[in-house]
C-alpha positions as a Python dict, from the first residue, in 0.01 Angstrom:
ca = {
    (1, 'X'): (0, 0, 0),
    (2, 'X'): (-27, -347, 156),
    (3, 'X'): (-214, -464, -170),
    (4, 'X'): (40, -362, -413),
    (5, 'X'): (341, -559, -154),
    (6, 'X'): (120, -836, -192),
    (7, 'X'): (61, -793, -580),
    (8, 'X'): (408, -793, -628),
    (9, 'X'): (518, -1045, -381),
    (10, 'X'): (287, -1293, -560),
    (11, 'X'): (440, -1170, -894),
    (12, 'X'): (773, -1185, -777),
    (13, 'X'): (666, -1620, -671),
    (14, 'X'): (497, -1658, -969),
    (15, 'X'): (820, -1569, -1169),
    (16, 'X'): (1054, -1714, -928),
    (17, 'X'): (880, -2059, -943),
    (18, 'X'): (913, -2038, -1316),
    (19, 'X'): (1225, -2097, -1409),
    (20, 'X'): (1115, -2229, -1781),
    (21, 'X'): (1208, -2107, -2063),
    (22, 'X'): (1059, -2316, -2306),
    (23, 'X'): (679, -2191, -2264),
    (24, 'X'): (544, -2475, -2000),
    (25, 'X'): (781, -2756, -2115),
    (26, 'X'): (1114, -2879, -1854),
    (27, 'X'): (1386, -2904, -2093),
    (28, 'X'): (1632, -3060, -1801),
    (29, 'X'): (1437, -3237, -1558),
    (30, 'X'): (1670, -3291, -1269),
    (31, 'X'): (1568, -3531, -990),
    (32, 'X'): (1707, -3393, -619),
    (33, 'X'): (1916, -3663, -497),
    (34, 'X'): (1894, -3892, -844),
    (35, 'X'): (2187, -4013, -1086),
    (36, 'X'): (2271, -3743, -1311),
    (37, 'X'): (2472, -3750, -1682),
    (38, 'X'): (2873, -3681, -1631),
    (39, 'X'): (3167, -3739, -1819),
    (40, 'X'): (3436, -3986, -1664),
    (41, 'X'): (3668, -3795, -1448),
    (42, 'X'): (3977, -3879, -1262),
    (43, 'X'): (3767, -4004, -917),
    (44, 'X'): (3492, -4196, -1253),
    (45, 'X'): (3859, -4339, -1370),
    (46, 'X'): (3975, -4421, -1063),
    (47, 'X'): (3605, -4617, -976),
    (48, 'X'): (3640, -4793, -1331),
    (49, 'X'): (3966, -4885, -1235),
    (50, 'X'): (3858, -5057, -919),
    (51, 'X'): (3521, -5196, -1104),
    (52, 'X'): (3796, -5354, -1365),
    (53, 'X'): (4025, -5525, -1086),
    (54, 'X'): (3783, -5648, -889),
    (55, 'X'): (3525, -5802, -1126),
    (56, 'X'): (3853, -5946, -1340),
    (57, 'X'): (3676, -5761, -1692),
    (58, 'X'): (3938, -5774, -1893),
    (59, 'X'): (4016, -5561, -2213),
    (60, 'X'): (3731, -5640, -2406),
    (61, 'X'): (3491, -5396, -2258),
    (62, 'X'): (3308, -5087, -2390),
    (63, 'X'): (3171, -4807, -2137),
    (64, 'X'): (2776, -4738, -2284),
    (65, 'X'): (2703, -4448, -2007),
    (66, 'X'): (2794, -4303, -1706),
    (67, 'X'): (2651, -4112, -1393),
    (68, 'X'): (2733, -4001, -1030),
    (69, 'X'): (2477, -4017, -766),
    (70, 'X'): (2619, -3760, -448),
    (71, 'X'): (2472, -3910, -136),
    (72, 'X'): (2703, -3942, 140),
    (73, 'X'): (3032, -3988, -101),
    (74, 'X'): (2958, -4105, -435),
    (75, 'X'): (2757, -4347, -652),
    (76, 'X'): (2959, -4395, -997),
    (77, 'X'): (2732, -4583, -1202),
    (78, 'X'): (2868, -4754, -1516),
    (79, 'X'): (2683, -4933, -1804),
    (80, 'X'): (2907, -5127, -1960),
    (81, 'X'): (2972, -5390, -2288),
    (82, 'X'): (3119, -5666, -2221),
    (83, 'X'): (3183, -5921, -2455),
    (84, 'X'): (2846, -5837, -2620),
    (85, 'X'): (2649, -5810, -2302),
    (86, 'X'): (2489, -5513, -2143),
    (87, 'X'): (2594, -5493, -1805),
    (88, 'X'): (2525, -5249, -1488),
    (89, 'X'): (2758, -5180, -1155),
    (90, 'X'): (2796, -4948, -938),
    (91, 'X'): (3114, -4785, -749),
    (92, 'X'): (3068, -4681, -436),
    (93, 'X'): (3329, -4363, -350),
    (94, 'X'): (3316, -4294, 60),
    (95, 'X'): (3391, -3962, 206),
    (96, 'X'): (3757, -4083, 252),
    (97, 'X'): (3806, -4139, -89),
    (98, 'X'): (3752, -4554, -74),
    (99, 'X'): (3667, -4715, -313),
    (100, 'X'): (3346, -5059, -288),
    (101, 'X'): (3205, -5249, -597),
    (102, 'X'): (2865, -5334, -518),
}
């Protein structure tokens, strides 16, 4: 009896741990804790916003990618065109809803 618990509690890991569907290959590698892909939403407008004001951008700007980062609030990470050049910033959103440029 206590081989076939342990049979299938080893089964039962084995299948849990393998949560691939692709036969052996991680289709959406996701890093705990890491920048992940997101469309702009109203906080991502409301940190581009801020980003805008407060480096004095301008119109002439094109947004390349964006990604959040949860840590304690939000990283809003924005890769940005400007006048031809490639550019990188990142909004900070606090708990309270507070918006830094860093």
């Amino acid at each position: 009896m206590k081989k076939i618990i342990l049979i299938i509690g080893v089964l039962g890991l084995v299948v849990g741990c393998s949560n691939n569907k692709e036969g052996g290959q991680n289709t959406s590698p996701r890093i705990v804790g890491g920048y992940q892909n997101s469309n702009i939403d109203t906080r991502g407008n409301m940190a581009l916003s801020k980003l805008i004001q407060e480096k004095h951008i301008g119109k002439n700007f094109k947004v390349m990618d964006y990604k959040k980062q949860i840590v304690a609030g939000i990283n809003h990470k924005f890769i940005l065109e400007i006048n031809g050049e490639v550019q990188e910033f990142v909004v900070f959103e606090s708990l309270k809803g507070e918006f830094t440029v860093q």
